[in-house]
N, C-alpha and C positions, 0 to 999 in steps of 0.2 A: 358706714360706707363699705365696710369689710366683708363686713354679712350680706350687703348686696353683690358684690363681688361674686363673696362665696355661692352665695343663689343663682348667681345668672352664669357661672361654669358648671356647676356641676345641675343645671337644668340642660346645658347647651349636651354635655357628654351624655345623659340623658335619652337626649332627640337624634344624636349621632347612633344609637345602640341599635334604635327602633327607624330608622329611614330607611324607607326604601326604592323611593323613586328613580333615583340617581344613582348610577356606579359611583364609589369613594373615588377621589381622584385624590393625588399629593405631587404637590409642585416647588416651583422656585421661583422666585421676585426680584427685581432691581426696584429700588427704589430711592426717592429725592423726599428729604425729611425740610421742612421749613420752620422753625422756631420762632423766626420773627417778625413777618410780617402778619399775622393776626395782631401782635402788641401796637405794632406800628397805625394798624387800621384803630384799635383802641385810642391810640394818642393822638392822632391826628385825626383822618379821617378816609373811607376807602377813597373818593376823587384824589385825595394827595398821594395817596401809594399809589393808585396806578398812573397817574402822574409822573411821581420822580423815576418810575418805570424798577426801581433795586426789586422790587417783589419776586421778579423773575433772572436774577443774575446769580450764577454758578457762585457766588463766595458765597453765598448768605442757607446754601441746600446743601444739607447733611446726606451725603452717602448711605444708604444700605443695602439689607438684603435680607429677605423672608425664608422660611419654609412652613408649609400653607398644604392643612387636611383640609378638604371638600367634602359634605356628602349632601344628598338630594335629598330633599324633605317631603316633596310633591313637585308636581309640575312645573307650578311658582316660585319654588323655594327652598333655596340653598341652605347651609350654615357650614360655616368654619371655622378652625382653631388655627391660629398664626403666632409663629415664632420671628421676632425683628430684629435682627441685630444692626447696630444702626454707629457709624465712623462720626463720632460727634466733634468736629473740629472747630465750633461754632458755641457762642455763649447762650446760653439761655438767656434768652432779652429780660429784662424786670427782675431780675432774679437775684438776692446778695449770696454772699458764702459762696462766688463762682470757684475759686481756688479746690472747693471740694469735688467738682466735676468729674464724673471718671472721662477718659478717651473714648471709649465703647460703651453704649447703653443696651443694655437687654428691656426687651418688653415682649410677655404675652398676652393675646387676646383673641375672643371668640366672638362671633357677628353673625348676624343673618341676613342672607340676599335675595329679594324682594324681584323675580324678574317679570318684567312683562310680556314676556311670551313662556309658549312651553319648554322643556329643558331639552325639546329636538332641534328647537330652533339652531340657523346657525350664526346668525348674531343676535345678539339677545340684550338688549340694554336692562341695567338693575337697579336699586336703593339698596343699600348699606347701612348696617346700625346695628351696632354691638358694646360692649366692656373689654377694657384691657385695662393692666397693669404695668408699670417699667420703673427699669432703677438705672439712675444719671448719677446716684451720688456715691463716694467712697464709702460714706457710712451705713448703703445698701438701706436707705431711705427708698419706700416705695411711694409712686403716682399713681393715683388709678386717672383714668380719662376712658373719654366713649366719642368711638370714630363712628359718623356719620358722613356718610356719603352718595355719589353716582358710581356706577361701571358698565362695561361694557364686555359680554364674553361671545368669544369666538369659537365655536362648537366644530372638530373637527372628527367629524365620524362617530361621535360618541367617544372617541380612542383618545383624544387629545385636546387642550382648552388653552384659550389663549385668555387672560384679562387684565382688564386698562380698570386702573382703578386711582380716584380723588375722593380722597375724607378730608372735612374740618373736626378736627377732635379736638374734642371736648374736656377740659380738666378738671376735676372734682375738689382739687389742691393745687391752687395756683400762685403757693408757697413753693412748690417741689415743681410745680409745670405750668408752664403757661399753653393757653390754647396752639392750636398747630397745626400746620397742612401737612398732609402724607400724600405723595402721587408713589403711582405702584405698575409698572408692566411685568406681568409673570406669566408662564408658562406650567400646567399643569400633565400629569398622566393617569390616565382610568385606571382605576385597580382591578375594573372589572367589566362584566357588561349588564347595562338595563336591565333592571327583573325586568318581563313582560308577563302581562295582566294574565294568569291561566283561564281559558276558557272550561267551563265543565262540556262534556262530548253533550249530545244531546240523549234524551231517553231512548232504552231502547221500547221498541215497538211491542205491544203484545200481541201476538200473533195468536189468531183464530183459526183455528185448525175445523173449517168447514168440508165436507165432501159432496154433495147433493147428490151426486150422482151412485156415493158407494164402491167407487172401484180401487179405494187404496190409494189414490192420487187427490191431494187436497187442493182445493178449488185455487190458491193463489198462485201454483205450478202445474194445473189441467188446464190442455191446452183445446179440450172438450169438457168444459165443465157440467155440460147436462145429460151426456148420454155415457154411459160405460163403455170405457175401455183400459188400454193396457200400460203400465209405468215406461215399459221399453218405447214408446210411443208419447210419452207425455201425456197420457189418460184419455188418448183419443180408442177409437174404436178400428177392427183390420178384419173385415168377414174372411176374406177370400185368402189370408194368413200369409200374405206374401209381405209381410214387413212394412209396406207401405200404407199407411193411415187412410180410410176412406176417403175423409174432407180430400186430400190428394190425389187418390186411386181413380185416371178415367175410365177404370175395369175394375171398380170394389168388388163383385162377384166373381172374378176371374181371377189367378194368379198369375201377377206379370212382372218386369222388370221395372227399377226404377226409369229407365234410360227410356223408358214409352212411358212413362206417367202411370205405371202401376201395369199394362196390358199386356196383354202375351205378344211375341216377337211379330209381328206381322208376315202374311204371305199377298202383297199387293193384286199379284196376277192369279192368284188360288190354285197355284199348278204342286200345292203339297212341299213347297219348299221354300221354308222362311228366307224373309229378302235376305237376311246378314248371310247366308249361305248359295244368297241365286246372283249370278253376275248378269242375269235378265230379270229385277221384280217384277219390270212392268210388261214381261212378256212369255207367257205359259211356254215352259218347254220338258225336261227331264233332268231327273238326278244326274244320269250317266253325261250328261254333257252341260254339267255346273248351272244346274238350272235353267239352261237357253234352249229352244227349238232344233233339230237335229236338220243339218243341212245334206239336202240331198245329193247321191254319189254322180248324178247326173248334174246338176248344177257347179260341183268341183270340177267334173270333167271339164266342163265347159271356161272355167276362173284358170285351169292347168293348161289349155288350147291354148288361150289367152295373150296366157305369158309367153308361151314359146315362140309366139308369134310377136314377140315384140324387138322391132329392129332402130339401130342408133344408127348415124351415119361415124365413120371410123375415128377413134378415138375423140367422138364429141357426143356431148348428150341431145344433141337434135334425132326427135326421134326420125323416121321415115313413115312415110302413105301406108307402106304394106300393112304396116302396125294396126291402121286406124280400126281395120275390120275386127278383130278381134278384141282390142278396147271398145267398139261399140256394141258387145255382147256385153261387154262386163257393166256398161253404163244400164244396159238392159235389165238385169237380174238386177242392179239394186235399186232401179226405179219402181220395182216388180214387188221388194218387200225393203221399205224404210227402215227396216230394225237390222237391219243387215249393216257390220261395216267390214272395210279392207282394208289389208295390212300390206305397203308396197316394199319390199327390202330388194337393192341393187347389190350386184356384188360385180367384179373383174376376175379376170387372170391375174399372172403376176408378170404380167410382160411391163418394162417402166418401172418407173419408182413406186416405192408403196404408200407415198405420202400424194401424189399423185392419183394414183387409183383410187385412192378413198373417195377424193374429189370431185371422181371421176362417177365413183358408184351412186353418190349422195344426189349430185346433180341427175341423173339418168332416171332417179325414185323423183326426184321433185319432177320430172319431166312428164312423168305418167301420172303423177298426182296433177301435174295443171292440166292436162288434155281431159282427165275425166272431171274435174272442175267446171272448166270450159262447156261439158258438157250438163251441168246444169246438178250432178252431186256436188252437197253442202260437204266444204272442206272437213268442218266437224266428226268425219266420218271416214276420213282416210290419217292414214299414217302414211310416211314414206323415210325411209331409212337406208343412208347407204356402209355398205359394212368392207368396200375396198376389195384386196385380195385374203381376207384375214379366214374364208371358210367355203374352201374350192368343192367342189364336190365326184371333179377328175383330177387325173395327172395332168399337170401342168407342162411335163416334159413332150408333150404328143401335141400336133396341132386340132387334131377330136378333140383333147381333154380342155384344153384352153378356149376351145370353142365352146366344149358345157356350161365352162366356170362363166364366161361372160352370159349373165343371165339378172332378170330381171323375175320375182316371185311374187306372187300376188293369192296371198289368203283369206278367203270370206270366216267372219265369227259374228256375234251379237255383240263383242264389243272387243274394247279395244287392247290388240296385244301387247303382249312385252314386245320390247326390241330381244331379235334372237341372238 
């Protein structure tokens, strides 16, 4: 029986060296030791023990307390080595020479647990079956016995284990022991964490270093793989050497900008001067005057009559009749050429407040802006802006000068001014 013993611990330390499914955990146990109702069930019979109900009452359950190495064997399958120290207050039923009992029983032993799920599970019910050894007697008489059982373990993050554990153990000398129940709740802590399974990376690839086309750039990073061209391009092809790749060039024979799709800058109207430089593309005119049509000195005369001729009634922006004749020159001339527009700035004196005048000026520009409106010019094409007293062009102290400064200015261009 010794050498069996012998064999099935140091198989069990063994299987502990070489496991590796499981992080090692080591815990601690309460536990209720029963010595005599298996005798009981022997003598009588189980109806009568559970009957008289003593199976389960606190005098007859020995006290202890474990410490308990875990390691994982696979998925299934635990094993462990437990230390019992056990408050033996209680007789060993059947037994003579009780006088020689020690107080305290030590017993070790080693098991293996059997679960039915994987060891991620978080409750995990198991089978139980292992060898142990313990000594009850003064004369350090040993028992071997083999606890067979159920349990139940409580998997907490892999970090931490709970288990509910019932064996009937089994005695091999039931001179030194009789059969016996062990109930056990313990608590365990991971030593460590789950090997996981190494994956190998995958092969690498052997790469084929094709060209067809010859130009330095290998077909799996030519982004023209059948015709030559250049690496700075991704092996595509650039005639006209403006950077930009034919397949994208709408001017591959031409050098142009990206921002045209490869073409040179455009001149819309062909007046010799690219649109990004003419504030008229779509209207032939000259360099000296930013690209737009040169307006003639007799049609400004006419835009300067105009204005001078425009009258408010006294500090309001209603215009007056006298005005209308010379607004309907000006509605004339740009009926005359559409590409024409007008710029309306009011201005005052400084007679009154200045925050006033402004008011005063802004309103007077919207006034001649809605008369020529009225008259059937697309708003599109007028500005009106009023600038107050802020930029007189007499003395304000003379009543000449104050009469200049109230004026109303009206600029023809091809397009649309700044405010002055």
């Amino acid at each position: 029986m010794r050498r069996i013993l012998l064999l099935f611990v140091l198989t069990t330390l063994t299987i502990l060296g070489f496991a590796q499914k499981k992080p090692s955990a080591i815990g601690f146990s309460f536990n209720l030791v029963d010595f005599q109702t298996p005798t009981d069930i022997k003598n009588t019979s189980l109806h009568d023990v559970l009957k008289s109900g003593d199976w389960h009452k606190g005098a007859r359950l020995d006290p202890s307390f474990s410490l308990v190495y875990w390691k994982g064997l696979t998925n299934h399958l635990d094993v462990s080595a437990r230390y019992n120290g056990i408050f033996g207050s209680n007789t060993l039923s059947g037994l003579t020479n009780k006088s020689d009992l020690q107080e305290y029983y030590n017993e070790l032993e080693a098991a293996l647990h059997a679960r039915a799920l994987k060891s991620t599970a978080v409750v995990n019910p198991f089978l139980t079956a292992g060898l142990g050894v313990g000594n009850y007697w003064k004369n350090f008489g040993l028992a071997p016995y083999a606890p067979l059982g159920v349990g139940l373990e409580v998997n907490i993050a892999s970090e931490a284990f709970i288990h509910i554990l019932a064996n009937y153990r089994l005695s091999f000398d039931n001179k030194k022991l009789p059969n016996n129940l062990f109930y056990s709740l313990g608590v365990s802590q991971s030593l460590g964490k789950p090997k996981e399974k190494v994956i190998p990376p995958p092969p690498i690839p052997v790469v084929v270093n094709i060209d067809k086309d010859n130009d330095g750039v290998v077909d799996s990073i030519d982004a023209c793989p059948d015709v030559a061209g250049i690496a700075s391009l991704k092996g595509c092809p650039d005639k006209d050497g403006d950077g930009i790749a034919d397949k994208e060039d709408k001017c591959p024979d031409v050098p142009g900008l990206a921002r045209y799709q490869g073409c040179p800058i455009p001149d819309s109207d062909k007046d010799g001067i690219n649109d990004e430089e003419d504030k008229c593309p779509n209207l032939a005119g000259v360099k000296e005057n930013q690209g737009c049509p040169i307006i003639k000195e007799e049609i400004k005369k006419k835009i300067e009559l105009a204005a001078k001729n425009i009258y408010f009634a006294t500090g309001s922006a209603k215009l007056l009749a006298k005005s209308y004749k010379g607004l309907n020159e000006v509605v004339k001339i740009l009926n005359e050429d559409p590409g024409m527009k007008l710029a309306i700035d009011g201005h005052t004196d400084n007679t009154g407040k200045a925050d006033k005048n402004q008011i005063l000026s802004e309103n007077r520009a919207a006034a001649v802006k809605a008369y020529l409106v009225s008259k059937g010019i697309d708003e599109s094409r007028l500005t009106a802006v009023g600038h107050g007293q802020d930029q007189p062009i007499a003395d304000n102290k003379t009543a000449a000068g104050r009469a200049k400064n109230r004026r109303v200015e009206m600029t023809l261009n091809y397009w649309i001014t700044e405010t002055k």
